[in-house]
C-alpha positions as CSV (number, residue, x, y, z in Angstrom):
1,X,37.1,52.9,4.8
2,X,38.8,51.1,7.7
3,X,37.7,47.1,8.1
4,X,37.3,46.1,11.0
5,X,37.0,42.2,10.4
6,X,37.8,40.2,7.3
7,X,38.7,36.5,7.6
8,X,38.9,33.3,5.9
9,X,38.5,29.7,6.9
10,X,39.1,26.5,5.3
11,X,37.2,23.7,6.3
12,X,37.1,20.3,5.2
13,X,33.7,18.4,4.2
14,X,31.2,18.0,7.3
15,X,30.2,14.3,7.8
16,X,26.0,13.5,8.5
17,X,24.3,14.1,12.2
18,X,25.2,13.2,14.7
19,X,28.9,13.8,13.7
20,X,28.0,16.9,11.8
21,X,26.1,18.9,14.5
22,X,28.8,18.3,16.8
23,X,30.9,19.9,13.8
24,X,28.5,23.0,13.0
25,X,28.5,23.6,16.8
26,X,32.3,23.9,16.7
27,X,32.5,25.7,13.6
28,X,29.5,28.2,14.6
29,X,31.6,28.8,17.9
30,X,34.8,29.6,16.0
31,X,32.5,32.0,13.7
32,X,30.7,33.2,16.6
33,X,34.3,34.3,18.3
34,X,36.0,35.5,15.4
35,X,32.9,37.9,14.4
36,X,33.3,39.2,17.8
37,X,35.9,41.1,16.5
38,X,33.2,43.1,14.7
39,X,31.3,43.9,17.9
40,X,31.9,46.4,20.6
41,X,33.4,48.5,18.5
42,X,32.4,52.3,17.0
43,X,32.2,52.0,13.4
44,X,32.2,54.2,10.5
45,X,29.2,53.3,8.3
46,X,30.2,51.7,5.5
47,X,32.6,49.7,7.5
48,X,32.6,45.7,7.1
49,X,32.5,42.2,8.0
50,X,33.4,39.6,5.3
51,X,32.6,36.2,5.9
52,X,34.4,34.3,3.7
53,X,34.1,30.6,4.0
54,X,36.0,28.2,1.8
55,X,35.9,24.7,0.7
56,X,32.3,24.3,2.5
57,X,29.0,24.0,1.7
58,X,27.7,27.6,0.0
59,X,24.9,29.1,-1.6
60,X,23.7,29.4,1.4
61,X,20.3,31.8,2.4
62,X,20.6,34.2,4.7
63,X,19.0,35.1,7.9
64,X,18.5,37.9,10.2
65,X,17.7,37.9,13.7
66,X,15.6,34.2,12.8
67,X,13.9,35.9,9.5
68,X,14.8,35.3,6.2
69,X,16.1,38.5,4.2
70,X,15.2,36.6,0.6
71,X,19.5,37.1,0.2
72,X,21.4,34.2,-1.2
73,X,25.1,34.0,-0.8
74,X,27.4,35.5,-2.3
75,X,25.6,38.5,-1.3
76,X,26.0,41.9,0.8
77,X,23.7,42.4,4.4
78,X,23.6,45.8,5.5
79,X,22.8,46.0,9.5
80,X,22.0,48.3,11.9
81,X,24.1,48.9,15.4
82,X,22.7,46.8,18.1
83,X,23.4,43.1,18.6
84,X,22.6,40.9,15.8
85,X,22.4,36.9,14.8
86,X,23.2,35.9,11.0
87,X,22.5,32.4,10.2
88,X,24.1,30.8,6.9
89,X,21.6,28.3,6.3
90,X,23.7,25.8,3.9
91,X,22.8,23.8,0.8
92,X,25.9,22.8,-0.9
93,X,29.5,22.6,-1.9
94,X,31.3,25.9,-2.9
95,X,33.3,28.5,-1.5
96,X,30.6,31.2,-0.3
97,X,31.3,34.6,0.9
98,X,28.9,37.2,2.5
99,X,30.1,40.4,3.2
100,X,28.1,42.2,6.2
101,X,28.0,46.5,6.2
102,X,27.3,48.4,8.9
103,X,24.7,50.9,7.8
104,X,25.0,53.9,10.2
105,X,27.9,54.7,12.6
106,X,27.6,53.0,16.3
107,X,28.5,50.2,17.6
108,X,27.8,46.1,16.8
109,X,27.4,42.6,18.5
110,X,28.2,40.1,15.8
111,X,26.9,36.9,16.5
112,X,27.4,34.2,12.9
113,X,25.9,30.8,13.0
114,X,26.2,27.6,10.5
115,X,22.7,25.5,9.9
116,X,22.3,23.4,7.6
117,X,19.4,21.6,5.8
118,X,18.6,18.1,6.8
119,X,21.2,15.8,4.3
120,X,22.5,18.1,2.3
121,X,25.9,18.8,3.5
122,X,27.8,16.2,1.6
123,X,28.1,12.6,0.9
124,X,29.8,10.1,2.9
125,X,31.9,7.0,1.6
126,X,31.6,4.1,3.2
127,X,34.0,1.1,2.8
128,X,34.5,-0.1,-0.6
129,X,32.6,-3.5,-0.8
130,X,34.6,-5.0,-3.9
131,X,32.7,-5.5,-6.9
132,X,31.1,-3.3,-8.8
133,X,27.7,-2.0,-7.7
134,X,25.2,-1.5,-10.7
135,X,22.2,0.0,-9.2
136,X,20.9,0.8,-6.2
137,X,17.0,0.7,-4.7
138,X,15.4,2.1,-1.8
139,X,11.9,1.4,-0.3
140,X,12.5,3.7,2.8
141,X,15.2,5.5,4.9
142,X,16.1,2.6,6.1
143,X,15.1,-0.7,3.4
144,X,17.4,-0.4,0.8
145,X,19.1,-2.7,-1.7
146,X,22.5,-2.4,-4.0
147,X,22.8,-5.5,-6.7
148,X,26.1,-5.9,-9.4
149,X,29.2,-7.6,-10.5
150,X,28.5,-11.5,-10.4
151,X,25.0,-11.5,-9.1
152,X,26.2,-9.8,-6.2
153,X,23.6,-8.2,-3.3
154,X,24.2,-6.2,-0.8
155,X,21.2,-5.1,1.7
156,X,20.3,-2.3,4.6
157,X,18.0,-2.0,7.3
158,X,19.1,0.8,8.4
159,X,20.0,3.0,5.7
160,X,23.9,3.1,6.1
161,X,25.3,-0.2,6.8
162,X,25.3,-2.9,4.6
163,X,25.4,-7.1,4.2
164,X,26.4,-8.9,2.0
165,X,23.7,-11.7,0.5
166,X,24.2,-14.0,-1.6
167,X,21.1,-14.7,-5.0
168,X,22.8,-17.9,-5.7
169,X,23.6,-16.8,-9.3
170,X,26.9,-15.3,-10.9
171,X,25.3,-13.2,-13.6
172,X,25.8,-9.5,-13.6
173,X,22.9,-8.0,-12.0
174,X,22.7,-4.4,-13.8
175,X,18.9,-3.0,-12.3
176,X,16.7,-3.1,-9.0
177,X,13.4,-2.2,-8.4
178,X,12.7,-1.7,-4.6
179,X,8.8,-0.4,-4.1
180,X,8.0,-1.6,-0.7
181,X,10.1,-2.4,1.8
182,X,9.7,-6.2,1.9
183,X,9.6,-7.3,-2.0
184,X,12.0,-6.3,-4.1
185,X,13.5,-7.6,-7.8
186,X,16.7,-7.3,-10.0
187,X,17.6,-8.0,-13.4
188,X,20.6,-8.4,-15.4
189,X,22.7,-10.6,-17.7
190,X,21.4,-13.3,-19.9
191,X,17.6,-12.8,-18.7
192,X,18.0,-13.3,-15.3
193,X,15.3,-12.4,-13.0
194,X,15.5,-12.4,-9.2
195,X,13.1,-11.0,-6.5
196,X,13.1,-11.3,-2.8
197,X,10.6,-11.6,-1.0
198,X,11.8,-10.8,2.8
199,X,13.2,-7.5,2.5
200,X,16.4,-8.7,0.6
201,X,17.6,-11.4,2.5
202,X,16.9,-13.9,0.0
203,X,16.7,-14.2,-3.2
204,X,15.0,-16.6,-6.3
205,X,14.6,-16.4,-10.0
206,X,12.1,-15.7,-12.1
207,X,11.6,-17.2,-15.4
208,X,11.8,-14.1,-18.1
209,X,11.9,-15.9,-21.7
210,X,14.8,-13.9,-22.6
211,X,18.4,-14.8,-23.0
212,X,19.1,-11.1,-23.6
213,X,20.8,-9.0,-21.0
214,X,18.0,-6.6,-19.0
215,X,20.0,-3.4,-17.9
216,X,16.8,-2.0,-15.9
217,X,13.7,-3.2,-14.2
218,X,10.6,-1.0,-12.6
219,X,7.9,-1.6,-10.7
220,X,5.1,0.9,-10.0
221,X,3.8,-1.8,-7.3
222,X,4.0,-4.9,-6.2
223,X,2.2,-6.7,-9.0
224,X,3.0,-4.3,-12.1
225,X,6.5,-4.2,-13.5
226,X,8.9,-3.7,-17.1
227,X,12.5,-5.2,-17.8
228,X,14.2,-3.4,-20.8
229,X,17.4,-4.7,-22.1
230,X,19.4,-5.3,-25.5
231,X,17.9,-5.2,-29.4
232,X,15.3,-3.2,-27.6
233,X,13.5,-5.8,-25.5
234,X,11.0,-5.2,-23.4
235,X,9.0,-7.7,-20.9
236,X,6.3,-6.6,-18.9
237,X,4.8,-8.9,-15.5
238,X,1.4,-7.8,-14.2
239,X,1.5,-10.9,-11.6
240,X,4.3,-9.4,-9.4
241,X,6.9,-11.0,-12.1
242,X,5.9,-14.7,-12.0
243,X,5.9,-14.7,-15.5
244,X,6.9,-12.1,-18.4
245,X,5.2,-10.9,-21.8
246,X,7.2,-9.3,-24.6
247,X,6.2,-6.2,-25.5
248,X,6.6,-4.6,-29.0
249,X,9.2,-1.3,-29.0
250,X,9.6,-0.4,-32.1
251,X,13.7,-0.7,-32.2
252,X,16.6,-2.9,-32.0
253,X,18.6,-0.8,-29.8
254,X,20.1,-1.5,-26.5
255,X,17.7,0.1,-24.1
256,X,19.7,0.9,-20.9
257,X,17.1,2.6,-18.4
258,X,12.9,2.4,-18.0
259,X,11.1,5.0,-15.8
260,X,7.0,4.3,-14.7
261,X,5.2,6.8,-13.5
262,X,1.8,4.7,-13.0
263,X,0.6,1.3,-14.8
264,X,0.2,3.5,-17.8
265,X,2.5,6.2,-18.5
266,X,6.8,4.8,-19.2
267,X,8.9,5.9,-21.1
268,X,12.6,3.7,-21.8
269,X,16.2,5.2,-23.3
270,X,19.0,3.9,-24.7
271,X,21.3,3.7,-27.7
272,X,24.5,2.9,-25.6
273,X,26.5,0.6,-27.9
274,X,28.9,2.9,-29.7
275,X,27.3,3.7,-33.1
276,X,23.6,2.7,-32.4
277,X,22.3,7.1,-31.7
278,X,20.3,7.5,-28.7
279,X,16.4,6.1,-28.5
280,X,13.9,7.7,-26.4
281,X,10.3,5.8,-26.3
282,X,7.2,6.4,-24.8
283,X,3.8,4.8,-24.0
284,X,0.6,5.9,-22.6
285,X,-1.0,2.6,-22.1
286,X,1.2,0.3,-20.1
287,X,3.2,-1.0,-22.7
288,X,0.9,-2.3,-25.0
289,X,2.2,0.3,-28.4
290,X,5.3,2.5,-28.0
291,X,6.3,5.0,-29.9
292,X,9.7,5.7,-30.7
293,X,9.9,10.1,-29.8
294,X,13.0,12.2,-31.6
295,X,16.1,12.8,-29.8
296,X,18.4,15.6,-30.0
297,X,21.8,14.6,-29.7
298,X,24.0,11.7,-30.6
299,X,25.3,11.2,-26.9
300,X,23.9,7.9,-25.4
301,X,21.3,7.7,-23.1
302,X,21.8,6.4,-19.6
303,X,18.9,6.7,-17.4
304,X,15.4,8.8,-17.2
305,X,13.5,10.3,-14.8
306,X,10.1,11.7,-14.4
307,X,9.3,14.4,-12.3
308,X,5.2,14.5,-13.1
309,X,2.6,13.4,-15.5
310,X,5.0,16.4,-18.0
311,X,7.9,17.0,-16.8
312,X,11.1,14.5,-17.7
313,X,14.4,14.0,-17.5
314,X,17.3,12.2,-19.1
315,X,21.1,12.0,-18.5
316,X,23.8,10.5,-20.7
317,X,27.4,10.3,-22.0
318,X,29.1,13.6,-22.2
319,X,27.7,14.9,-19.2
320,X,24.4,15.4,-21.4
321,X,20.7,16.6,-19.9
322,X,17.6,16.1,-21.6
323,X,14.4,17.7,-20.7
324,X,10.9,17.7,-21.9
325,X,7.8,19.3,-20.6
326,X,5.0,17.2,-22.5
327,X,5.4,14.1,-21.1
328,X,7.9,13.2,-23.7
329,X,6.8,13.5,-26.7
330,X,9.3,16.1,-27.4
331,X,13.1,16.5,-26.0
332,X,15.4,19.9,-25.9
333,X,19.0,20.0,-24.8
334,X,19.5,21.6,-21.2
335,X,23.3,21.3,-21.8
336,X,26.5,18.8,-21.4
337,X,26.5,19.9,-17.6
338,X,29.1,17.8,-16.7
339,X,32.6,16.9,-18.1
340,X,31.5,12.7,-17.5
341,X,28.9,10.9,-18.0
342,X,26.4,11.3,-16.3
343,X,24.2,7.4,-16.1
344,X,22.0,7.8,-13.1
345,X,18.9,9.9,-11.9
346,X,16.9,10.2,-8.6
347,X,14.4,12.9,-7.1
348,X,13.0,13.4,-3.7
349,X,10.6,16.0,-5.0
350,X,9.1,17.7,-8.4
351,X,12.2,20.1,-8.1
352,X,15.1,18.4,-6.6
353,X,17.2,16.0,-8.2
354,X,20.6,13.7,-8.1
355,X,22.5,12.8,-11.0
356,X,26.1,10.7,-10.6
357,X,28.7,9.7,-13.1
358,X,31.9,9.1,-14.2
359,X,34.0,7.1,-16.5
360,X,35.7,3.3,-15.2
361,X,38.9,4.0,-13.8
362,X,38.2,7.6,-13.3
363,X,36.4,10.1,-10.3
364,X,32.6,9.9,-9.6
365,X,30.6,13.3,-10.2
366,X,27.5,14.0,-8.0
367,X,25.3,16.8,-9.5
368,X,22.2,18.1,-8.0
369,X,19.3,20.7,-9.4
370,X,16.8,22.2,-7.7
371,X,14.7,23.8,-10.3
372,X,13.7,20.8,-11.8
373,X,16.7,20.2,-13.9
374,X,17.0,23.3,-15.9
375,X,20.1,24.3,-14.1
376,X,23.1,22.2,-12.5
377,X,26.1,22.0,-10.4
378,X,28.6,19.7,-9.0
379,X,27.3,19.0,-5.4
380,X,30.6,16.2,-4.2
381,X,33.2,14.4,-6.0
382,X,34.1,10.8,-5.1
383,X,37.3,8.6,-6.0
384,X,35.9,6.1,-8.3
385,X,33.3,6.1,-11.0
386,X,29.3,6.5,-9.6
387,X,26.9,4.1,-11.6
388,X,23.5,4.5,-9.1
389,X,21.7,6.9,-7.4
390,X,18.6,6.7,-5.4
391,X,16.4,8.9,-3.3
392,X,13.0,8.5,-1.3
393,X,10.3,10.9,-1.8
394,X,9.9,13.7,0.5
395,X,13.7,13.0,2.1
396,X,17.1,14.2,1.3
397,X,18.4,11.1,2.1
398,X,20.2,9.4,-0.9
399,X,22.6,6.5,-1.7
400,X,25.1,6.4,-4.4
401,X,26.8,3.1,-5.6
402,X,29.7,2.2,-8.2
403,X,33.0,1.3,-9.5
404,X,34.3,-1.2,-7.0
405,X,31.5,-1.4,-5.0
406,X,31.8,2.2,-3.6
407,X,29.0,3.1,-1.9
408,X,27.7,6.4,-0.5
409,X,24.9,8.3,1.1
410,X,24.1,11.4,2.7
């Protein structure tokens, strides 16, 4: 068998629109001529093409003359003679190869083209902003808020560049909660308490009636909201967080993340100081009884997630995933999918999901599923450790903040 065109590009990570369809017009152009060498030529069925494309975003489906063959790359398309389009439509970052067959003897026009889907073709790193960013929150594209190291605050309007704003206090802020794009609140060391009230721009406390430190904070809407934090402490504000009522959880653990789906269904993890075993809880009626659910492995608990009204998530140390399909009352291992921790979670739909990690003074890991969590891979790498992820429903968009204040979004 005689090939008639086999090549091999490197190319280096796309950045977002506009930059990037400037980029997959030049790239498509280069594939476009090179698989030219395929065309205008008599074949001998089963001569080839192989596109081989490395270092760039793979997996990616494949279509035919505009209609989808149901292939996924790596994968083989057989072709007929006549002239032909073959679109690579992209969703993430691996080396991806398809190989393309003539199927009878005659002749071929090869044209290949790149597409890719809205925000997935890597993340971008902006500037690092200096201290360490502890969570991030988004109401919308464009509202967003990143909070950390010495009550620090950063805030967007526009979804990709951020200011610096000061919440007059030097406490570690370690959680957000962002539900509509004007009011927004934070927690952190020593019981603090902050919201804004003017889409982040400024910033006052709250009184909690803690001195513990809250690692997490959520609010369903703008009156209903949780604070979780060490020896298991729980406060719960149903007046927008003007004041604070203890709730009872059943442990004395350090509970690191809370997740509300509604005003009645939550569920809060833990266990992170070294020795303590993870703690998974759940309630079904706002708060007012948890109950403390079995875990299945010794790994700390970061951060949870829930998809629907059944189907949960967790991440921890180890790289460790969590999954439950009752509403989580019960927990199996999906795997340590990672080889760092994984400590953040955020969806943009019931199937696809972010996870980011990584260890101080080490690389950040950016996973992403899209079956709902039962399989992973690493989507991007970045240069320091990633503490934060967030997403918006129905978008792609997400932001990423962490060690040193590195922040990202795609």
């Amino acid at each position: 068998m005689k090939t008639r065109c086999r090549f091999r590009i490197p190319i280096l990570r796309p950045a977002a629109s506009p930059r990037f369809r400037l980029f997959c017009a030049v790239i498509a152009a280069v594939l476009a001529a090179m698989a030219a060498g395929c065309g205008d030529e008599s074949l001998t069925a089963p001569d080839k093409c192989a596109v081989s494309v490395s270092s760039f975003p793979g997996r990616a489906s494949i279509y035919l003359n505009s209609v989808n063959t149901n292939l996924v790359t790596p994968d083989t398309l057989y072709v007929w003679p006549g002239s032909h389009t073959v679109t690579l439509v992209l969703d993430g970052y691996r080396d991806t190869t398809l190989s393309i067959f003539l199927s009878e003897a005659g002749s071929v026009d090869l044209s290949v083209r790149l597409q890719g889907l809205p925000g997935t073709l890597g993340w971008l790193e902006e500037p690092e902003v200096g201290t360490d960013v502890f969570a991030v929150g988004f109401a919308s594209l464009t509202y967003g808020c990143a909070v950390g190291e010495n009550g620090v605050v950063y805030r967007t309007t526009d979804g990709a560049t951020w200011l610096e704003r000061a919440s007059g206090f030097s406490e570690d802020l370690l959680g957000v909660s962002y539900p509509t794009q004007w009011r927004a609140w934070a927690c952190g060391e020593n019981g603090r308490i902050v919201w804004s009230n003017d889409y982040g721009e400024t910033w006052d406390s709250l009184p909690s009636g803690t001195t513990a430190d809250l690692h997490d904070i959520c609010f369903v809407d703008i009156m209903n909201g949780w604070a979780v934090g060490d020896s298991g402490k729980i406060l719960a504000s149903s007046d927008g967080g003007l004041t604070w009522t203890p709730q009872v959880s059943g442990t004395t653990k350090a509970l690191s993340a809370v997740f509300f789906l509604n005003t009645s269904l939550g569920w809060a993890v833990g266990g992170f100081v070294p020795g303590e075993g993870q703690v998974i809880l759940r309630t079904s009626n706002g708060g007012q009884s948890w109950s403390v659910r079995p875990t299945v492995s010794n790994s700390c608990l970061r951060d949870v997630l829930f998809l629907s009204t059944t189907l949960g998530l967790c991440v921890g140390d180890d790289g460790l995933v969590i999954r439950s399909t009752d509403g989580g009352l019960s927990w199996a291992q999906v795997g340590n999918v990672s080889p760092t921790a994984l400590r953040s979670l955020a969806s943009w739909s019931t199937v696809d999901v972010w996870a980011v990690g990584g260890e101080y003074g080490g690389w950040g890991a950016i996973l992403r599923s899209s079956d709902a969590g039962l399989t992973w891979y690493t989507f991007d790498q970045t240069d320091h450790a990633l503490l934060a992820v967030d997403a918006v429903e129905a978008s792609p968009n997400g932001w990423a903040g962490g060690e040193g204040g590195l922040l990202v979004y795609r």
